[in-house]
matplotlib code that plots the C-alpha trace (Angstrom):
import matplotlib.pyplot as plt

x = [-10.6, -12.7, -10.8, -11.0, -15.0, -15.5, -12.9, -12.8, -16.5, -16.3, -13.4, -15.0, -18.5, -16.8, -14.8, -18.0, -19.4, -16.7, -16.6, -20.6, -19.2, -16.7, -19.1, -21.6, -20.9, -23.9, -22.0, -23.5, -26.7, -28.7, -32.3, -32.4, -30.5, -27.6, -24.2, -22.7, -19.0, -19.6, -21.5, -19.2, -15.8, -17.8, -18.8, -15.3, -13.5, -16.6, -15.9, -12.5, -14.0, -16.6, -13.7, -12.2, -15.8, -19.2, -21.1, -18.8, -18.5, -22.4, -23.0, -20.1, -21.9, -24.7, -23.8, -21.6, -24.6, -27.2, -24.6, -23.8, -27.7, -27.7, -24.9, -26.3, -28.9, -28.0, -25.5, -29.2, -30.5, -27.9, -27.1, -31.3, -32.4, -29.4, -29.7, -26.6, -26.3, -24.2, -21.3, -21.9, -18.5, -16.6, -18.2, -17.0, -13.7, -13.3, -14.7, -12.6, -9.1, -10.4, -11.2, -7.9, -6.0, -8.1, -6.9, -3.2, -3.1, -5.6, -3.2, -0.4, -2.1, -4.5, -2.8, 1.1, 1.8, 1.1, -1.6, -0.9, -1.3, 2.2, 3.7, 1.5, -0.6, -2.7, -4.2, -6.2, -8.5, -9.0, -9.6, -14.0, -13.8, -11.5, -13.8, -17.1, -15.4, -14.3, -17.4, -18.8, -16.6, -17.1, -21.1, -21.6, -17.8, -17.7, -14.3, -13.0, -10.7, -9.1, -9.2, -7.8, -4.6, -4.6, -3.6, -1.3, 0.8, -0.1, 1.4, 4.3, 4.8, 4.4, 6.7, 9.2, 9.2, 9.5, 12.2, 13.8, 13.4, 14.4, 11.1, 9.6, 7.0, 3.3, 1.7, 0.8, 2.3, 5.2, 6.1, 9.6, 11.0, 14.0, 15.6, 14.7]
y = [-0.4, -0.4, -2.7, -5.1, -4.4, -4.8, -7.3, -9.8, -10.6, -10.6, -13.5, -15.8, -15.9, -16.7, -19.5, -21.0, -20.5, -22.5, -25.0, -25.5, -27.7, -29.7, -33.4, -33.1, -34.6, -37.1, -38.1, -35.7, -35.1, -33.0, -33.8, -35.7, -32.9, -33.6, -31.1, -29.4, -28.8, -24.8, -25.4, -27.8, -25.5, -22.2, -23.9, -25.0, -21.9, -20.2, -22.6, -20.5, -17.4, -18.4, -19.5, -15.7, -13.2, -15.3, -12.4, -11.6, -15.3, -15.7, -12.7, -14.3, -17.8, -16.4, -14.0, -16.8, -19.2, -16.3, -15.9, -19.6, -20.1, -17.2, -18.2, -21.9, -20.4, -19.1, -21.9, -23.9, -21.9, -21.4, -25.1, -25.7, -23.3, -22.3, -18.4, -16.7, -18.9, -22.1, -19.6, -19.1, -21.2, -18.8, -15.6, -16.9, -17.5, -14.7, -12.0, -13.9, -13.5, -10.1, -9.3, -10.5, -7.9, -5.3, -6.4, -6.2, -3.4, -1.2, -3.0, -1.3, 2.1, 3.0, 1.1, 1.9, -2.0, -5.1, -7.3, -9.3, -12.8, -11.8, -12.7, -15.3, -17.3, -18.2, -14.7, -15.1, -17.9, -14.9, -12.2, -12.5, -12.3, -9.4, -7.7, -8.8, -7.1, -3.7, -3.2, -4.2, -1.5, 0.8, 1.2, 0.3, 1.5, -2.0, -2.3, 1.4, 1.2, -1.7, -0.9, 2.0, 0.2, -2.4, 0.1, 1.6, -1.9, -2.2, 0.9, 0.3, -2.7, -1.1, 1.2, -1.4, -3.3, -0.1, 1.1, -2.5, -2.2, 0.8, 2.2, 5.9, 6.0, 6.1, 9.8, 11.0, 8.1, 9.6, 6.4, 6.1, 2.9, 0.9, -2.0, -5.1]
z = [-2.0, -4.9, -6.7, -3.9, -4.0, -7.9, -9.0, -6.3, -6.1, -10.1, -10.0, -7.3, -9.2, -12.3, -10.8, -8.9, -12.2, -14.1, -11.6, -12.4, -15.6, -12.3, -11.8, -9.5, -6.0, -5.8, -3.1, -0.6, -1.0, 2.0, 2.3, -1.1, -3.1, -3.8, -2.9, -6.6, -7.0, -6.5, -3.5, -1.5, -2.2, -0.8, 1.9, 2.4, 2.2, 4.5, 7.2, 7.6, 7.3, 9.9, 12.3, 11.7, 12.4, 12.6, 11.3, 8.1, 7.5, 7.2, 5.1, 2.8, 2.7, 2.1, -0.5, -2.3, -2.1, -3.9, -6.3, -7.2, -7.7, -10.4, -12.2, -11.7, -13.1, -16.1, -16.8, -16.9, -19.3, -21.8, -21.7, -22.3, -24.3, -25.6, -24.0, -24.6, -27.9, -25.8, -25.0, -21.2, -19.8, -22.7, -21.1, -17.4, -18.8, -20.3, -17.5, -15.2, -17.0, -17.4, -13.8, -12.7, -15.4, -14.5, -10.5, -10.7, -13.2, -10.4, -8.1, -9.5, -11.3, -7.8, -4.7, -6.2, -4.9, -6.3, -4.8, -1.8, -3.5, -4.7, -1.9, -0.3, -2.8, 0.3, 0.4, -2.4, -0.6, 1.9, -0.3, -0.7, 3.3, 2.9, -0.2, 2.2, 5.1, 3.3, 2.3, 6.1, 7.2, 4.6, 5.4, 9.1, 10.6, 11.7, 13.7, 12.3, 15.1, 14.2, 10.5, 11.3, 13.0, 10.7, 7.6, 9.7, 9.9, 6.0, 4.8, 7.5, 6.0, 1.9, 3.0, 4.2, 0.9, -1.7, 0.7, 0.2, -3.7, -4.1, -5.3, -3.9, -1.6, -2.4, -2.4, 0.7, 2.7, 5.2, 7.4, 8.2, 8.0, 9.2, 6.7, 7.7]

ax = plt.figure().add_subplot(projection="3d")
ax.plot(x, y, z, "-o")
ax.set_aspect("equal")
plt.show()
């Protein structure tokens, strides 16, 4: 879970970051400002979110909108007065490639699986609502019973696929399953 909680939130701020350098969209403008890159993807990939749990959703928007104005931020001062010496974009890069190392390798070292996005690209455009939502879950016991059901089907379905490769089962995991 924790790499989930760490690594995820690290990757999308560095990407919202990079995308700072993307053109502007002067397109758009709401009430005279006008709509950045970073801005117009999260709201994009919230709108989904929304659709899934209003309340996680929100607290996603709102978190990714907090973060792009930091890192918006910062991106303003290093490219005006030159604050972290004009190698801000460098630092995003870098944490980024970083974070997503440090992901598969607690992926592999912690969870005994590799990530999800493995088999389903698509899951990465999930995964802030899925980080947002563990750590929902995690300090309120929102939905615990469902959670609870929901790892059940996970493991089930771990299980499954080390059965299928041959591979031994995670520690402390004891679900029997069929081939598929």
């Amino acid at each position: 879970m924790w790499i989930h909680i760490v690594f995820i939130p690290t990757i999308v701020m560095c990407t919202l970051a990079l995308l700072q350098g993307a053109p502007t969209t002067r397109f758009l403008r709401i009430g005279g400002v006008a709509i950045s890159t970073p801005i117009l993807v999260w709201c994009l990939v919230c709108a989904k979110y929304l659709l899934v749990d209003k309340k996680r959703g929100l607290l996603c928007l709102v978190l990714g909108l907090i973060g792009i104005k930091i890192v918006s931020t910062l991106n303003g001062l290093d490219e005006k007065e030159n604050l972290f010496g004009g190698k801000l974009f460098r630092f995003w890069a870098i944490l980024k490639a970083v974070a997503w190392i440090l992901q598969f390798v607690g992926h592999g070292v912690f969870e005994k699986r590799a990530p999800a996005l493995i088999t389903n690209l698509g899951f990465a455009s999930i995964a802030p609502f899925f980080a947002c939502f563990e750590v929902v879950n995690m300090l309120t016991g929102y939905k615990a019973e469902e959670v609870k059901e929901w790892n059940k089907v996970v493991e089930a379905d771990i299980a499954a696929y080390r059965q299928s490769k041959g591979l031994p089962m995670r520690p402390g995991v004891n679900i029997e399953c069929k081939d598929k």
